[in-house]
C-alpha atoms as one frame of an Amber mdcrd trajectory, in Angstrom:
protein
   0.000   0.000   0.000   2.817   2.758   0.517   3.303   2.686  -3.012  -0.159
   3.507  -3.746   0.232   5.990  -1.146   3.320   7.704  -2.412   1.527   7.555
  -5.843  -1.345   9.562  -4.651   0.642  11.988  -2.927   3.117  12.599  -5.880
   0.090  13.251  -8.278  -0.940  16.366  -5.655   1.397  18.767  -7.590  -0.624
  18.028 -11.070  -3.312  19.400  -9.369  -5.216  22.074 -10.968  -6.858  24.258
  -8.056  -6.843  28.253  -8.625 -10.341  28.300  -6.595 -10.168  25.741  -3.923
  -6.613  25.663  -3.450  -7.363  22.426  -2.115  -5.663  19.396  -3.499  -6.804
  16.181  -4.039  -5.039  13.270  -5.428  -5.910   9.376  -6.001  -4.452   6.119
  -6.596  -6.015   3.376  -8.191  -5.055  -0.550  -7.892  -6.557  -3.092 -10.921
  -6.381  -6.318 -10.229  -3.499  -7.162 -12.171  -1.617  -4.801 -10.495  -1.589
  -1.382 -13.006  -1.597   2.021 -10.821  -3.918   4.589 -12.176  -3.390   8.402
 -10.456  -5.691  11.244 -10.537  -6.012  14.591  -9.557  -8.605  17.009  -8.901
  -8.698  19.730 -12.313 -11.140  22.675 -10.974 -13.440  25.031 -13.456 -14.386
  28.147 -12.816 -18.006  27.003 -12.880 -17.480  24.397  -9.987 -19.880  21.827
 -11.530 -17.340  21.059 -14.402 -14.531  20.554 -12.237 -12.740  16.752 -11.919
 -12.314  14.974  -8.852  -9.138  13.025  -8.357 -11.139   9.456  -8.169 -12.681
  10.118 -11.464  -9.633  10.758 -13.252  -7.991   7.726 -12.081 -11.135   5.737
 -12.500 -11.879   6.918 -15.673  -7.777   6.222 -16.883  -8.124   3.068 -15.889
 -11.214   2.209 -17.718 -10.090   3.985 -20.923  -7.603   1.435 -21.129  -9.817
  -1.570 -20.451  -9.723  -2.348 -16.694 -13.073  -3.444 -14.829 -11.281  -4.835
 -11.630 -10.311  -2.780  -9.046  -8.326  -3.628  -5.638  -8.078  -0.743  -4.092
  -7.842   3.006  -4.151  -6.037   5.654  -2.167  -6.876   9.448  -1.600  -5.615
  11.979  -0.238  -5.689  15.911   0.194  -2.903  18.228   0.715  -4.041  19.100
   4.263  -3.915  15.118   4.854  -7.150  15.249   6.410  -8.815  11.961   5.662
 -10.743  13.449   3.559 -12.775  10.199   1.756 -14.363  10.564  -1.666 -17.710
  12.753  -2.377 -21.215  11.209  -2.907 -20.654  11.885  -6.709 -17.165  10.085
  -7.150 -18.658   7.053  -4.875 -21.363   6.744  -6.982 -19.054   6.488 -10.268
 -16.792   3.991  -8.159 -19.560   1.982  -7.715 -20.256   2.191 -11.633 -17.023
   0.294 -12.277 -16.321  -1.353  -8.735 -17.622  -3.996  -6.744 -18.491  -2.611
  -3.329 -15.827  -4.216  -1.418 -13.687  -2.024  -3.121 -10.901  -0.973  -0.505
 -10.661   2.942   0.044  -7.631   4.166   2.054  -8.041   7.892   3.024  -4.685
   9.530   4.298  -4.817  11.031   7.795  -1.185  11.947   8.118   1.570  11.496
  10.217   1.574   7.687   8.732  -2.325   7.160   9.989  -4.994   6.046   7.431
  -8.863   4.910   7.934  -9.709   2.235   5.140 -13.091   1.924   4.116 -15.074
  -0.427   1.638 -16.859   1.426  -1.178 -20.020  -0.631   0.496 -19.820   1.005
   3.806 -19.226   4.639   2.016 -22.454   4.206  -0.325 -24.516   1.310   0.900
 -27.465   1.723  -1.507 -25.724   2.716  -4.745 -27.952   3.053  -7.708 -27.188
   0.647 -10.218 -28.014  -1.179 -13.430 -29.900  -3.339 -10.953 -31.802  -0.802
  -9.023 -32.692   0.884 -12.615 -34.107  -1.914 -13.775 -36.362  -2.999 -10.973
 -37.333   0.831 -10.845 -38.418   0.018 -14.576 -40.189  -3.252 -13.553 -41.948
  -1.338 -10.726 -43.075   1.097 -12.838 -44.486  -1.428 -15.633 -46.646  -3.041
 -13.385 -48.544   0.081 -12.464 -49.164   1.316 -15.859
């Protein structure tokens, strides 16, 4: 894991954060052992920025992963800051949810999470489609 780790924290200087100033980088494990980094790129209109998990994620499926191990994050205040509703959500697009999700703390701490305890009730293909059914039979 301290490679993932150092990986994460190296990709904090790519960040692109005139607004925030707050930096955000990620780490990505497939299961065949490729690293995939992100950072977060902000926009001036906040709702097109990037979040470091969805550049990594979205790397790594570019070039034709669908397993993941595990994924690292951390800010430049290493603050344990864990990954927003909106980039859990996209994890759970790609990942199963016992995905492992290592937030930095500092000083050498980290809190690991599984994507399943983060967002327990993702919506998914699944949930979509028994919306559909539900909806079918009321028609």
């Amino acid at each position: 894991m301290d490679e993932l780790l150092t990986a994460a924290r190296d990709v904090l200087a790519d960040a692109y954060v005139p607004y925030s100033e707050y930096r955000v980088g990620a780490a990505l494990l497939t299961a065949d052992g490729t690293v995939y980094t992100g950072c977060n790129i902000e926009n001036a209109n906040y709702s097109n920025s990037l979040h470091a998990e969805e550049v990594a994620i979205a790397e790594a499926v570019k070039n034709g992963h669908e397993e993941f191990e595990r994924l690292v994050v951390v800010s430049g205040a290493r603050d344990g800051v864990t990954p927003c509703g909106m980039c859990r959500q996209t994890l759970a697009e790609f990942a199963d949810g016992d995905l492992a999700i290592v937030c930095d703390e500092g000083d050498g701490e980290t809190s690991e999470y599984t994507l399943d305890e983060l967002l327990p009730n993702t919506i998914s293909l699944a949930t979509l489609a028994a919306a559909d059914e539900a909806s079918d039979g009321d028609a």
